[in-house]
C-alpha positions as CSV (number, residue, x, y, z in Angstrom):
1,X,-4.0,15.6,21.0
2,X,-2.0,12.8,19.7
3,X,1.4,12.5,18.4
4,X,0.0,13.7,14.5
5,X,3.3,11.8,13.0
6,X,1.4,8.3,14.3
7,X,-2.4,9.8,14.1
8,X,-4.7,6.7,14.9
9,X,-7.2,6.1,11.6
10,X,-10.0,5.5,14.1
11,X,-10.2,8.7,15.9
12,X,-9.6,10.1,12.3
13,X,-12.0,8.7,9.9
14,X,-11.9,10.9,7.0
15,X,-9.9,12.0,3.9
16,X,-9.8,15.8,3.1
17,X,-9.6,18.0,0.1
18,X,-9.2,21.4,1.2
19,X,-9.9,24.2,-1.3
20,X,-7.8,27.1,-1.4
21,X,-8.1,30.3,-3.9
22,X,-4.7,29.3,-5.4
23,X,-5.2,25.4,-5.7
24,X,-6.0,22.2,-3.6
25,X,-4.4,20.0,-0.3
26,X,-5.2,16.7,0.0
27,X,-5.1,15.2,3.7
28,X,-5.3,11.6,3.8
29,X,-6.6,12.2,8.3
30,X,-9.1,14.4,9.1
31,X,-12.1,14.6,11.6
32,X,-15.0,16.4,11.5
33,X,-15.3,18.7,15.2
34,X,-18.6,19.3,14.6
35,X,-18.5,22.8,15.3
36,X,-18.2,24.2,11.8
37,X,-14.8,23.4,11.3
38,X,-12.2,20.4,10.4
39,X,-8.8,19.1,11.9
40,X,-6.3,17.6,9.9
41,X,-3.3,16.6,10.1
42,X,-1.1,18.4,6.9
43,X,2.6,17.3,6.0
44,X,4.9,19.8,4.8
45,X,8.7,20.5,5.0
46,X,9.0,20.6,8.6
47,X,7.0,17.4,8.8
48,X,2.9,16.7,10.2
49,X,0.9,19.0,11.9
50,X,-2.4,19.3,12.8
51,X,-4.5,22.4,11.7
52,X,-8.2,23.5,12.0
53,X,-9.7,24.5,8.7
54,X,-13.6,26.1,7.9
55,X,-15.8,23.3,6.5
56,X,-17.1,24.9,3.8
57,X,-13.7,24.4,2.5
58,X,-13.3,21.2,2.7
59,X,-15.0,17.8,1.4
60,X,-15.1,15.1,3.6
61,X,-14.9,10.9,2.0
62,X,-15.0,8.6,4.9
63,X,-12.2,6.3,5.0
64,X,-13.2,2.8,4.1
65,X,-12.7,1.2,7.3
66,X,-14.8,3.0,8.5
67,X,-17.9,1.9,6.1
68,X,-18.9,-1.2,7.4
69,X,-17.5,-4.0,9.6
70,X,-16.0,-5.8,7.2
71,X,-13.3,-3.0,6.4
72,X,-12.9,-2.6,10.5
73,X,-11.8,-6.3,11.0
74,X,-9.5,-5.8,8.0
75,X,-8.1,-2.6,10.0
76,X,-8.1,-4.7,13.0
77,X,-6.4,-7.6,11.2
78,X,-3.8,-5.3,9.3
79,X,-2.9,-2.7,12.3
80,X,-3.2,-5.3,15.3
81,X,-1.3,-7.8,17.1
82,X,-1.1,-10.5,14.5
83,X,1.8,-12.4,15.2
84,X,4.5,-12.4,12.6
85,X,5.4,-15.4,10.9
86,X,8.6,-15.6,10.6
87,X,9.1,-18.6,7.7
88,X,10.8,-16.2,5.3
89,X,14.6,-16.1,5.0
90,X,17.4,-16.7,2.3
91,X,17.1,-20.5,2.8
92,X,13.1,-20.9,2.3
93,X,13.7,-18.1,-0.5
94,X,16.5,-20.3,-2.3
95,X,14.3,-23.4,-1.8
96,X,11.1,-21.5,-3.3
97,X,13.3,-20.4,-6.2
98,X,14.6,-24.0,-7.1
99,X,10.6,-25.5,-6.7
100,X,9.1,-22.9,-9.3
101,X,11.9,-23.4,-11.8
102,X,11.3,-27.2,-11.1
103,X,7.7,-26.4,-11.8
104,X,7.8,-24.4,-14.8
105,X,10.3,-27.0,-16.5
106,X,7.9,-29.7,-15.7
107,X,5.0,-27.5,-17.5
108,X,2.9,-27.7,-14.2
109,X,3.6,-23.5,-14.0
110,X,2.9,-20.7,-16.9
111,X,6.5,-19.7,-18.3
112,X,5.4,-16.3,-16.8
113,X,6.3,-17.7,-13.0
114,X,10.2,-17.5,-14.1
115,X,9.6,-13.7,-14.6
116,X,8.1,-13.3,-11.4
117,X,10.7,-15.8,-10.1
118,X,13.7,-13.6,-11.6
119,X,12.0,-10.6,-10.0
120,X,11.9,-12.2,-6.8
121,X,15.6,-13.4,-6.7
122,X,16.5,-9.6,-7.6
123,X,14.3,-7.9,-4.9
124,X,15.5,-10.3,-2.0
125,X,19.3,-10.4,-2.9
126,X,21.7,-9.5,0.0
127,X,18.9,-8.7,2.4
128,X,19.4,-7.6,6.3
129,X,17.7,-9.8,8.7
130,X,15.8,-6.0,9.3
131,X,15.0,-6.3,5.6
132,X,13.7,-10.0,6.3
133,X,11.7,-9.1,9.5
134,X,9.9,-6.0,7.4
135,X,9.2,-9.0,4.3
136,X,7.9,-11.0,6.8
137,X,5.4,-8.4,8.5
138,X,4.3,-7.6,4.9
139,X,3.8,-12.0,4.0
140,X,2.3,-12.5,7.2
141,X,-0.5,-10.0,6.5
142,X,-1.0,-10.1,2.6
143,X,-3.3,-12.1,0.7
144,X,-0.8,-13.1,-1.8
145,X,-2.3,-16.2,-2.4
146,X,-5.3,-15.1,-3.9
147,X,-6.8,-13.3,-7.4
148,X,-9.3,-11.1,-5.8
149,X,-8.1,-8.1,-7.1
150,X,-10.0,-5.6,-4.1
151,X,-8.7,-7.5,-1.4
152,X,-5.2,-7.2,-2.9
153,X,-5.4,-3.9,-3.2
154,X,-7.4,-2.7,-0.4
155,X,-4.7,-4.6,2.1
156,X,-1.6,-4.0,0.1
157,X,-2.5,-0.4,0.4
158,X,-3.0,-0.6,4.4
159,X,0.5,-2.1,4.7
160,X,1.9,0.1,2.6
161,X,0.6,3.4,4.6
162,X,1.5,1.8,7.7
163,X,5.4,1.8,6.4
164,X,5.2,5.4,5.2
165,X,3.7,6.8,8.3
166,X,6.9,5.5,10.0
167,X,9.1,7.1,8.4
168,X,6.8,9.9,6.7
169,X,10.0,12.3,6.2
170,X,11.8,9.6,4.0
171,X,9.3,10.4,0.8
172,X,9.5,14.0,-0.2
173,X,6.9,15.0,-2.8
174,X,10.1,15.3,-4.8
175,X,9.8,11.0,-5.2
176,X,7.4,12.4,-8.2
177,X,7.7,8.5,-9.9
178,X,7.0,7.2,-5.5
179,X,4.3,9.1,-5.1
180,X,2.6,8.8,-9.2
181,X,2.9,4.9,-8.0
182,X,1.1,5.7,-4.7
183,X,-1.3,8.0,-6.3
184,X,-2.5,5.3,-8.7
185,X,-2.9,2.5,-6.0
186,X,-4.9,4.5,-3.8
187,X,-7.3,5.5,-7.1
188,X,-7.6,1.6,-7.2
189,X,-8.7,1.2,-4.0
190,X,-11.1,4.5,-4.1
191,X,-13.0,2.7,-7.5
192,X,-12.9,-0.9,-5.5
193,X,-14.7,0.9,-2.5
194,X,-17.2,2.3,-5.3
195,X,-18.0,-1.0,-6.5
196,X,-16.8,-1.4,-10.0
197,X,-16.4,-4.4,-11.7
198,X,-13.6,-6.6,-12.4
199,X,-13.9,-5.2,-16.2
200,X,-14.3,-1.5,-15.5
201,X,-11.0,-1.8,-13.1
202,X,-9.1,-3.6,-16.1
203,X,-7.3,-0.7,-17.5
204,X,-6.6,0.8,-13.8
205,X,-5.0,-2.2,-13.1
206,X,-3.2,-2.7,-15.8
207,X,-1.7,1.1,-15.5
208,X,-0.4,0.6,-12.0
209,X,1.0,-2.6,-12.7
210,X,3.0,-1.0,-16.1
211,X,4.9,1.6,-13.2
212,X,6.6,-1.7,-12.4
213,X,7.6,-3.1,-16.2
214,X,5.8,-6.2,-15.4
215,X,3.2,-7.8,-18.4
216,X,0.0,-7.8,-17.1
217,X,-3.2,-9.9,-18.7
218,X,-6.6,-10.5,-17.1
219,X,-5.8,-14.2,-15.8
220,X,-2.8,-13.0,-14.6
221,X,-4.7,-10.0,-12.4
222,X,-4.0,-11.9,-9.1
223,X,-0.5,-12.7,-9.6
224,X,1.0,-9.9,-11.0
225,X,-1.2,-7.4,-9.0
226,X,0.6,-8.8,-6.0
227,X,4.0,-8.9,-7.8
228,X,3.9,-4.9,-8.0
229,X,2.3,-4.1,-4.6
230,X,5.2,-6.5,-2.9
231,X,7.6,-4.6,-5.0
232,X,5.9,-1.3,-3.9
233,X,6.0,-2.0,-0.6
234,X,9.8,-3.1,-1.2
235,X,10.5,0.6,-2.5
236,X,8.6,2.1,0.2
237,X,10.8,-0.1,3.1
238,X,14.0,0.6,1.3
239,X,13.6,4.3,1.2
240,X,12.3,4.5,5.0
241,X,15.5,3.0,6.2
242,X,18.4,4.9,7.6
243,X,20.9,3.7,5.0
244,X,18.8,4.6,2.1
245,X,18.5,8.5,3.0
């Protein structure tokens, strides 16, 4: 069996809910063994492990990856060998900074860009070059660029995995304000894979974003959506690194 702290999403498709008497585990890699029962792979204080459970305690959702090509070349893309593009550092950040203000003072961008701007300046000051090198992984591979909400979320919450499955011990259950954060994301991405609308994910959205203290309207769905997974994914690479334990 494979190392469960690195379990590979392909060879476990599923998500789990386990019912027990006294309440419910949620296990976010599972596979059916098709012999009545489930594996999954459970995290407690001692870390993951894999256990076999009966079926007919468990409900099975296929992960989304897994649905149709489309969400296996977005695995591929997110989990493979793209090559990093390294074209972030405190120089391009100081020269990005100086352009938006630029911008904004000219009236070419929304006085909302110097918040995002400010938030930006904050998140990036006194970085490591292992700080720069994680930013630039997460860059490389997000859509940042664009306002489709379901690709936003759909990737962001890929990369964000990725960086908690390396350092799955750094993020107790005890992080209760981490994991609400997390929580919410993922119920994004679970009504995005359902197929609701733009309108019937505006309140969703607008409830993850508010974990961040950001302002969030619908034109501003692309951008500020981004804003708070970036920042997410900030949290989630500061509290996986040595230093931060």
């Amino acid at each position: 069996m494979n190392d469960p702290s690195n379990p590979d999403p392909k060879e476990w498709p599923f998500e789990a809910h386990i019912e027990y008497p006294d309440g419910r585990e949620y296990c976010q890699f599972a596979k059916d063994n098709d012999d009545g029962t489930v594996s999954v792979i459970s995290w407690d204080g001692n870390g993951p492990a894999a256990k076999v459970v009966p079926k007919s305690q468990v409900r099975l959702k296929v992960r989304p990856w897994e649905k149709a090509k489309a969400w296996r070349s977005l695995y591929a893309e997110v989990y493979g060998e793209k090559e990093v593009e390294n074209k972030f550092n405190q120089e391009s950040l100081d020269e990005c900074l100086r352009v938006g203000r630029e911008l904004v003072a000219k009236g070419e961008k929304p006085e909302s860009e110097l918040e995002m701007l400010r938030e930006l300046e904050e998140s990036f000051r006194g970085k490591t070059q292992e700080d720069w090198d994680a930013y630039n992984f997460f860059f490389t591979h997000f859509p940042s660029g664009t306002a489709d909400h379901s690709l936003l979320i759909t990737r962001g919450l890929f990369l964000i995995d990725r960086k908690i499955l390396q350092k799955f011990d750094a993020f107790p259950r005890s992080l209760s304000v981490f994991w609400r954060k997390i929580g919410k994301l993922n119920f994004l991405r679970e009504q995005v894979t359902r197929g609701f609308s733009s309108h019937e994910l505006t309140e969703l959205i607008d409830d993850f974003v508010a974990e961040f203290e950001l302002q969030s309207s619908p034109e501003e769905w692309g951008d500020k959506l981004a804003l708070a997974i970036g920042l997410l994914y900030g949290e989630v690479h500061r509290r996986g690194r040595p230093t931060s334990r």
